[in-house]
VOLUMZA-231018 format. One record per residue (C-alpha): x, y, z. Coordinates in steps of 0.2 Angstrom, whole numbers, padded with zeros to 4 digits, always signed. Last residue first. Layout:
N
XYZ
...
***
This chain:
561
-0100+0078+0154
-0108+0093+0157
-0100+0107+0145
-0097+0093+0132
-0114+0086+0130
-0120+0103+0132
-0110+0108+0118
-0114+0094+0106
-0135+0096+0111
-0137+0112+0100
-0138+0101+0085
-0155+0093+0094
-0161+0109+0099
-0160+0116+0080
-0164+0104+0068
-0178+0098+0082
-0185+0116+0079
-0188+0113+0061
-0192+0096+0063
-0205+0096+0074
-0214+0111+0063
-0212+0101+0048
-0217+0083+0056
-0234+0092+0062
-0240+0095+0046
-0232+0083+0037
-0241+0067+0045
-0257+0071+0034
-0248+0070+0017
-0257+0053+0013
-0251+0033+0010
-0251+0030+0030
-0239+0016+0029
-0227+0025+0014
-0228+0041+0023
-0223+0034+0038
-0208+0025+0033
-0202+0042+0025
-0205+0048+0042
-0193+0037+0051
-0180+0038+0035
-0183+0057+0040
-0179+0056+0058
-0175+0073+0065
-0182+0067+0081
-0195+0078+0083
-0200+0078+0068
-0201+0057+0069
-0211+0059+0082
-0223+0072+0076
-0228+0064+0062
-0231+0048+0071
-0242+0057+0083
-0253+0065+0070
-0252+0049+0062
-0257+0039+0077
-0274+0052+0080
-0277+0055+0099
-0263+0067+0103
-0266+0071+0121
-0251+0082+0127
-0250+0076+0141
-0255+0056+0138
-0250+0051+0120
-0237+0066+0117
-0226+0062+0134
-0229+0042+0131
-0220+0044+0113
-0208+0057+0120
-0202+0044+0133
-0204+0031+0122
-0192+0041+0108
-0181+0046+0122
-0178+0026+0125
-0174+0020+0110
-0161+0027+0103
-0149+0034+0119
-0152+0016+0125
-0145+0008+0108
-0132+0019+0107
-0127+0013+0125
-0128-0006+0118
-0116-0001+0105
-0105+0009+0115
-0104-0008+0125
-0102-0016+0109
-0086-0007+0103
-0077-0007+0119
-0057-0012+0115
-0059-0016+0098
-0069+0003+0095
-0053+0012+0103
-0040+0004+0091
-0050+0007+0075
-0056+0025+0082
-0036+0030+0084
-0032+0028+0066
-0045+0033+0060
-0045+0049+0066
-0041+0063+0052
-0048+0050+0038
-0065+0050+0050
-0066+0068+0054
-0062+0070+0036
-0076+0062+0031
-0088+0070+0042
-0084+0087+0037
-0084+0080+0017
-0103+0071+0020
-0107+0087+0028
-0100+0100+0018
-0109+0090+0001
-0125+0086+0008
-0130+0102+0015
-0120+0114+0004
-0128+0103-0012
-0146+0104-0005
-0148+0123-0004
-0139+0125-0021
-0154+0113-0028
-0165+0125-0017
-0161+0140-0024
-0152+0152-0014
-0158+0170-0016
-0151+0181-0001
-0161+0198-0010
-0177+0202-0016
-0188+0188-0008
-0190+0199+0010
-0200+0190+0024
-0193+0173+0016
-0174+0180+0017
-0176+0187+0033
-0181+0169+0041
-0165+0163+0029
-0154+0173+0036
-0160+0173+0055
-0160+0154+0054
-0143+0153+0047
-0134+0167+0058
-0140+0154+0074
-0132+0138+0061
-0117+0146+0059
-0115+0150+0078
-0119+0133+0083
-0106+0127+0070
-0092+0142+0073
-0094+0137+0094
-0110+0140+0102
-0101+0142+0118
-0102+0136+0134
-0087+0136+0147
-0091+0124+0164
-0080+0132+0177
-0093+0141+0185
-0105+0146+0170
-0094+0153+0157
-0097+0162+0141
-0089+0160+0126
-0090+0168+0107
-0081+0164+0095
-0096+0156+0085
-0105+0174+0085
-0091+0178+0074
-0092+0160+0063
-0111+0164+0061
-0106+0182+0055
-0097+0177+0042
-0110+0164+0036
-0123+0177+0034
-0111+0189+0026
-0104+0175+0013
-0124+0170+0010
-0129+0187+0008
-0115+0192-0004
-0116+0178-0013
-0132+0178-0018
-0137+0161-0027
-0141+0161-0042
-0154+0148-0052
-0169+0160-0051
-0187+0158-0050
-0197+0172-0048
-0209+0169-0033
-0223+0181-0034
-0224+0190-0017
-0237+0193-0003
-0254+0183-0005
-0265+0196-0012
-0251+0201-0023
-0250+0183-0030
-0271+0184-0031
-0271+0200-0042
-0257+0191-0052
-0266+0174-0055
-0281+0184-0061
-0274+0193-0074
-0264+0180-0080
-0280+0168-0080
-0280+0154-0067
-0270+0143-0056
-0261+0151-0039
-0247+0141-0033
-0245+0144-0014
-0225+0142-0007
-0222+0145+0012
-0214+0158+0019
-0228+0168+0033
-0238+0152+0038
-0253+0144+0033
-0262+0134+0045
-0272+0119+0037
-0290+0119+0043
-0299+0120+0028
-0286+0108+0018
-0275+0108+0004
-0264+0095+0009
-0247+0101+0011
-0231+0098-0004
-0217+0097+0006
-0201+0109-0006
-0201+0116+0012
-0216+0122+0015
-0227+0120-0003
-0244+0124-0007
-0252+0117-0023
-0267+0121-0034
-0275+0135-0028
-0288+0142-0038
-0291+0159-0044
-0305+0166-0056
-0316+0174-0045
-0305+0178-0027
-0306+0195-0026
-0324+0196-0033
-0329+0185-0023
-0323+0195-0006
-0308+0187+0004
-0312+0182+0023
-0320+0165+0017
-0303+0160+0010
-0293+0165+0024
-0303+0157+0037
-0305+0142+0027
-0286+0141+0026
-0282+0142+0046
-0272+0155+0051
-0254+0153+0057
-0248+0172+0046
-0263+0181+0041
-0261+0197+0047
-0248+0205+0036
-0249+0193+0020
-0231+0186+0018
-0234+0171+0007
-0223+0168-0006
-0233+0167-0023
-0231+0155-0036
-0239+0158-0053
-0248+0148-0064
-0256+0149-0081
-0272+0149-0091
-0271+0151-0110
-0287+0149-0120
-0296+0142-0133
-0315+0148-0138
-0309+0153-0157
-0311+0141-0168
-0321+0125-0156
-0318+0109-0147
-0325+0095-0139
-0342+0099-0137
-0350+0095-0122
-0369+0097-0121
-0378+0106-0111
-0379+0118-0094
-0386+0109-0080
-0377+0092-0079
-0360+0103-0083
-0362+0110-0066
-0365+0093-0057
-0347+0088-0067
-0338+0104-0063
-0341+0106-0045
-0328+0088-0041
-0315+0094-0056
-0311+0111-0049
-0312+0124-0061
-0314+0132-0080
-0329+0134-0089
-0329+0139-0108
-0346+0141-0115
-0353+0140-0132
-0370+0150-0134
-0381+0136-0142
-0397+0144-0131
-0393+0159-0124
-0386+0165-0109
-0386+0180-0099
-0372+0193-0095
-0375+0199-0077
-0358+0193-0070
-0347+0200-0084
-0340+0189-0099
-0339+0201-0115
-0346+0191-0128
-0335+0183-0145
-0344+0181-0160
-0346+0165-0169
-0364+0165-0167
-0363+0168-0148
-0345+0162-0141
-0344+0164-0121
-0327+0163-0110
-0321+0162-0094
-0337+0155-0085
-0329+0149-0069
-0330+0135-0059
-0327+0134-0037
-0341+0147-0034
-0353+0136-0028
-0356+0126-0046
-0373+0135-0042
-0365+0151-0039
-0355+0150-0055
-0370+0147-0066
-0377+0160-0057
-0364+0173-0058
-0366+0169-0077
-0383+0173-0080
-0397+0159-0082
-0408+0161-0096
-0401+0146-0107
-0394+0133-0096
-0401+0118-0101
-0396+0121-0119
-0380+0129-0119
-0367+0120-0130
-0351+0117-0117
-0331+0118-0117
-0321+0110-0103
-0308+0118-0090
-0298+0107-0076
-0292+0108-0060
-0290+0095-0049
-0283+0082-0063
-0291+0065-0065
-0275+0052-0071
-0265+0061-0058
-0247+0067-0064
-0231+0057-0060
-0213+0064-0067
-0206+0063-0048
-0219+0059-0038
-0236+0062-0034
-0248+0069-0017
-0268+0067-0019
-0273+0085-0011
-0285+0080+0005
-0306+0081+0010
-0316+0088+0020
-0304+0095+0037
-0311+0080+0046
-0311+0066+0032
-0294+0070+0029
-0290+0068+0047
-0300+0054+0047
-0289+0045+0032
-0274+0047+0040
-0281+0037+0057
-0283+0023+0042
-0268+0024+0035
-0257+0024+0051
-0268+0012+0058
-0272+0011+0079
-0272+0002+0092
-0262+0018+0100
-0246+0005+0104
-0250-0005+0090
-0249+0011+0080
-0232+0019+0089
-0223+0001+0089
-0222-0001+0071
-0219+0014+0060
-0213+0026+0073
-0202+0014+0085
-0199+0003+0073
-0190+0019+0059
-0183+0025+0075
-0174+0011+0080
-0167+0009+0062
-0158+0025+0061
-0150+0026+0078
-0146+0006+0075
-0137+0013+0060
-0128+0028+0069
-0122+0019+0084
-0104+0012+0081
-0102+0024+0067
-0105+0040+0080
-0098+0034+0096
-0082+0034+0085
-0082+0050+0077
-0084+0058+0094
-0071+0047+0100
-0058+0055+0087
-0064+0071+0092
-0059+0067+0111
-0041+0058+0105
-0037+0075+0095
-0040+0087+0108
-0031+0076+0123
-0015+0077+0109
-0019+0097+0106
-0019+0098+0125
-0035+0105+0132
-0040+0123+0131
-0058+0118+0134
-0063+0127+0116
-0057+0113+0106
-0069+0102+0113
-0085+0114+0109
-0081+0115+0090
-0079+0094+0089
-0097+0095+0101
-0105+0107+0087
-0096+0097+0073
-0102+0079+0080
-0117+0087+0084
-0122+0091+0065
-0124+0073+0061
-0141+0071+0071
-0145+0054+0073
-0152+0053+0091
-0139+0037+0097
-0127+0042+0083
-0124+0061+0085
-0130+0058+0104
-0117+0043+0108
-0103+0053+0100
-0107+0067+0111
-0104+0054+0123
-0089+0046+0115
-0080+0062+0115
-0082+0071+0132
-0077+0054+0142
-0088+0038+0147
-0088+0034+0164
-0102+0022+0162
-0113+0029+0174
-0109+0045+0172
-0111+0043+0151
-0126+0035+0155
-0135+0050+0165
-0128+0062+0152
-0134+0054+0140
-0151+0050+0146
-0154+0068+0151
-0147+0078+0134
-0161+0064+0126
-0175+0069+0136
-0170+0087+0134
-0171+0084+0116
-0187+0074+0114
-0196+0087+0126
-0191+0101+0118
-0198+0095+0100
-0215+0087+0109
-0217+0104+0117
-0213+0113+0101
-0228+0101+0093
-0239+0102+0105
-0237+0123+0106
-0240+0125+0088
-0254+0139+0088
-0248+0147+0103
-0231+0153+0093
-0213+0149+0089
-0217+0136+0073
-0215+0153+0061
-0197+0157+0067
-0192+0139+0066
-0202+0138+0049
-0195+0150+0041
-0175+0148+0048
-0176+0128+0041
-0167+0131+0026
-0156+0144+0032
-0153+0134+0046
-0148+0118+0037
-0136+0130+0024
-0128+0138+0039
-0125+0120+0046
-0114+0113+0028
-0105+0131+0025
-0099+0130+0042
-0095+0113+0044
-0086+0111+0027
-0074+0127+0030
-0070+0119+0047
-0066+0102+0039
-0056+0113+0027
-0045+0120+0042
-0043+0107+0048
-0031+0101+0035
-0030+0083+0029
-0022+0069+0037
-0016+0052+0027
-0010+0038+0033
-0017+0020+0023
-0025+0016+0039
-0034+0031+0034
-0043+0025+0021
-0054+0012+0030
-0061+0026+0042
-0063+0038+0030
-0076+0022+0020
-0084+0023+0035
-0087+0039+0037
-0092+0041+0019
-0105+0026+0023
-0112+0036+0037
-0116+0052+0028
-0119+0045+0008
-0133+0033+0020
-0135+0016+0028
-0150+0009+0020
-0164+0002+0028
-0180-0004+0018
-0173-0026+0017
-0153-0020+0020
-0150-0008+0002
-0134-0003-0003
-0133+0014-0009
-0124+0021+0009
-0111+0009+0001
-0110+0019-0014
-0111+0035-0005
-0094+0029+0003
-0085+0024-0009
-0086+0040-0019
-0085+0051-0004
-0069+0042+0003
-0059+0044-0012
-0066+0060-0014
-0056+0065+0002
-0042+0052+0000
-0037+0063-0014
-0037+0078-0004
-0022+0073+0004
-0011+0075-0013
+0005+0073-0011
+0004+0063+0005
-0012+0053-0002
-0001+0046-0018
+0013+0041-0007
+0001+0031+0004
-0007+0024-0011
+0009+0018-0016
+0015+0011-0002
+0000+0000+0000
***
C-alpha cells in the first residue's frame, strides 16, 4: 500500500473524494428498507482509508461545517421562526421534550459508564442521529483549552460513538414510529390518515417525480348551452358554488364580453374552467359537451406566490378564503402549497404560515391580483447571492467565537452553533423579503449534503487511526449505550405526546415523532404506511425546531459531561 500512501501525502485531498465516492456507494446498498446513507458510509469508508495515513487540514473540515450548518438553518429559519407561537405549542413541546430527554439520558449513561467528552457526544450524534453534533461538540472540545494530543483523541471518540451507533440510531426510529407507535395507540397509520382528511373535507392526492393524476383537480371544458339558457353567469357559477368559472362565451361565432349579469342563450358555447368535483353537477345543468371550437381556446397559467400577507400568518385556510370578497377571489384556484419543497394538503383547517410556497391557477390577470393578495410572486432564479450568503455565514463564525462561562463549565455556540443561529435569522429574513439572499433550493441541497458528508469524512480520515484501536477495545458496550440513547427518548416522547399532550390520532403522533427526532427515513416509513400527506403538518414544525435543539445538544454534551 506504499503507493497509495505516497499518492495521499501529495495529494491529501485525494483520500477525500476517495472516501465520498466509496462511501455514497455503500450508503446505496440496500438491507430489506434500511440503507445506511452518503453520511455514514463516507465515514466509513474515512475510516478504512486512513489506515493507509493520510491527514487533511482542519481548516477545510472547518470550512465544510460551516457552509454545511448555515445551509440547514437557512433552510429551516421560516419555519423555526414561524413554529414559535400558541398555535404549535404540542408540537414545540414534543420537540423540547425529545431533546432534553435525550441531553438527560446521556448524560446520566455517560456518568454511569464513565464515558469521556467524546464518546458521549458521540453517543448523541449516533444514538439521536443528528450529524451536526459531531461538529457542534468537535467546536465545543477545542474550546476547553486541552492539549492538542487530549483534543485530538476526544474528536476522534466523537467520530467513533457515532459509526458504532448511527445505524441502530436509524433503524430504532423507523420501529419505533412505523411499528410500535400504531399498535401501541391500536391504531392504523392509513386509516387514522384518512379521518383527518375526512375532518378538514377532504386532502390533495400527493405524486412523484414525473407522476401526474390520471383525473386532474383543476380542469376547463367547453359546453353547447341548452339547459342553461336564461341563467346569468354569476349563477352558473354560484350554483357550481363558486369553485368553476365562466371564462369565455361564443354567440354565433362572435365573442361576448363575460361580466356577471351577462345572460345565456341557447347554443351559446361556453368555456368553464375549475375544480374537477363542482364541474361535473355543473356541466349536468348547462348542455352538451363539445370537444372543441375556432376561437373559444385559452391560456391559463400559474404563478407561485410567497406568502407574507400581514395578518394572516398561522391561520387556518377556510378562514382565509371565506375572509376574501368574490370578486377578489373569482378566477383563482389553488393548486399546490409548498413548505419546504413538502407539498401540504390543501385543507380548511391547514395553518398557513408567513414563507411558504402557494401556486395560484388561473387567467394572468387573475393569478397576479391573487399573488399580490398573497405577498410576493416567486421568480425563479438559479443564483445564489453571494453576498448574503458570505455575510450570513461570516457572521455565524463571529457569534461562534464567542464563550461564556458558567462556573467552570465554558459554553459556547462554537463556529457550527453559531453558523447555524446566523442561518436561521438569514433565511427567516430572506422569506419575509424575496429580493435579496436567493439560494435556490438545488444549491440549498448541495451545501448540506456535500459540507457534511466531506466534514464527516475528514473527521473520519483525520482519526481513523485512533477510532479502529478504541472501537476493539469497547465497541459493543458503545453499541448497547447507542441503543439506549435510541430507543428510549423516543418512548419517553411517545408516552409524553399520548397522555400530556393528548394526541389522539397515530399519524398526527407519528408525524410528530419522527420531527422531533429529526428522523426522516422514520418519516419516510410513515408516509409509505399512512399513504397521505397528513403526518407533514406536524413533522415540519418538529423538525424545524428539532434541527436546531437537537444540534445544539454537542456543547451541552461537552459542558456537562
Amino acid at each position: 500500500m506504499d503507493w497509495l500512501h505516497t499518492i495521499f501525502q501529495k495529494s491529501p485531498e485525494s483520500a477525500l473524494f476517495l472516501s465520498l465516492a466509496v462511501g455514497y456507494a455503500i450508503g446505496k446498498i440496500t438491507f430489506g428498507k434500511f440503507q445506511l446513507g452518503g453520511v455514514a458510509g463516507s465515514l466509513l469508508a474515512a475510516v478504512v482509508i486512513s489506515q493507509v495515513g493520510v491527514e487533511i487540514d482542519n481548516g477545510v473540515k472547518a470550512v465544510m461545517f460551516a457552509v454545511f450548518i448555515y445551509a440547514v438553518g437557512y433552510e429551516s429559519g421560516p419555519q423555526f421562526f414561524n413554529s414559535l407561537n400558541r398555535n404549535s405549542l404540542r408540537e414545540i413541546a414534543m420537540a423540547v421534550f425529545m431533546a432534553v430527554a435525550g441531553l438527560i439520558t446521556i448524560v446520566v449513561l455517560a456518568k454511569l459508564f464513565h464515558l469521556d467528552k467524546g464518546l458521549a457526544a458521540g453517543l448523541a450524534a449516533g444514538g439521536m442521529t443528528q450529524s451536526a453534533i459531531i461538529g457542534t461538540a468537535g467546536d465545543a472540545i477545542t474550546k476547553l483549552g486541552l492539549p492538542p494530543d487530549q483534543v485530538k483523541t476526544l474528536q476522534a471518540n466523537v467520530a467513533i460513538g457515532y459509526a458504532v451507533t448511527y445505524v441502530f440510531g436509524s433503524l430504532g426510529a423507523i420501529i419505533v414510529c412505523v411499528n410500535i407507535l400504531p399498535r401501541f395507540m391500536g391504531a392504523d397509520l392509513k386509516a387514522d390518515a384518512k379521518k383527518v382528511e375526512a375532518e378538514m373535507q377532504g386532502g390533495l392526492p400527493q405524486f412523484g417525480p414525473g407522476q401526474v393524476g390520471a383525473l386532474p383537480r383543476l380542469v376547463g371544458r367547453l359546453f353547447r348551452v341548452t339547459g342553461a339558457a336564461g341563467k346569468t353567469v354569476s349563477q352558473v357559477e354560484i350554483g357550481g358554488e363558486d369553485l368553476v368559472t365562466v371564462e369565455k362565451i361564443q354567440r354565433a361565432g362572435k365573442a361576448l364580453e363575460v361580466t356577471q349579469d351577462t345572460v345565456l342563450q341557447a347554443d351559446d358555447l361556453v368555456l368553464l374552467v375549475g375544480r374537477r368535483d363542482a364541474m361535473v353537477p355543473t356541466a349536468l345543468v348547462i348542455g352538451n359537451e363539445v370537444a372543441d371550437a375556432e376561437g373559444m381556446g385559452m391560456v391559463m397559467q400559474t404563478r407561485r406566490a410567497v406568502f407574507t400577507r400581514k395578518g394572516l400568518n398561522n391561520k387556518p385556510l377556510g378562514e382565509i378564503v371565506s375572509n376574501i370578497s368574490r370578486e377578489m377571489r373569482h378566477g383563482v384556484y389553488l393548486e399546490r402549497i409548498e413548505r419546504f419543497n413538502n407539498a401540504l394538503p390543501i385543507l380548511p383547517d391547514l395553518k398557513l404560515q408567513h414563507g411558504d410556497i402557494v401556486t395560484f391557477y388561473g387567467t394572468p390577470a387573475d393569478t397576479k391580483r391573487a399573488v399580490e393578495r398573497a405577498g410576493y410572486e416567486l421568480v425563479p432564479s438559479e443564483k445564489t447571492d453571494f453576498v448574503y450568503f458570505g455575510a450570513g455565514v461570516l457572521v455565524g463564525l463571529l457569534i461562534g467565537l464567542l464563550v461564556v462561562r458558567i462556573g467552570s463549565i465554558p459554553l459556547t455556540l462554537g463556529s457550527g452553533g453559531g453558523a447555524l443561529l446566523s442561518g436561521l435569522v438569514f433565511g427567516w429574513a430572506r422569506s419575509k423579503h424575496q429580493m435579496y439572499g436567493a439560494m435556490p433550493t438545488a444549491a440549498c441541497q448541495l451545501l448540506k449534503d456535500f459540507g457534511l458528508a466531506a466534514f464527516v469524512a475528514i473527521v473520519g480520515i483525520n482519526s481513523g487511526l485512533q477510532a479502529v484501536s478504541t472501537l476493539r477495545e469497547s465497541g459493543v458496550t458503545i453499541f448497547l449505550l447507542g441503543a439506549v440513547v435510541t430507543l428510549l427518548p423516543l418512548f419517553l416522547t411517545m408516552l409524553f405526546g399520548r397522555y400530556v399532550l393528548k394526541y389522539n390520532n397515530a399519524a398526527l403522533l407519528a408525524g410528530a415523532l419522527a420531527g422531533s427526532r429529526s428522523a426522516n427515513p422514520a418519516f419516510g416509513g410513515i408516509l409509505d404506511k399512512a399513504e397521505s400527506p397528513v403526518p407533514t403538518v406536524p413533522f415540519a414544525i418538529t423538525y424545524a425546531l428539532a434541527n436546531v435543539l437537537l444540534t445544539l445538544l454537542g456543547p451541552l454534551v461537552v459542558g456537562l459531561v
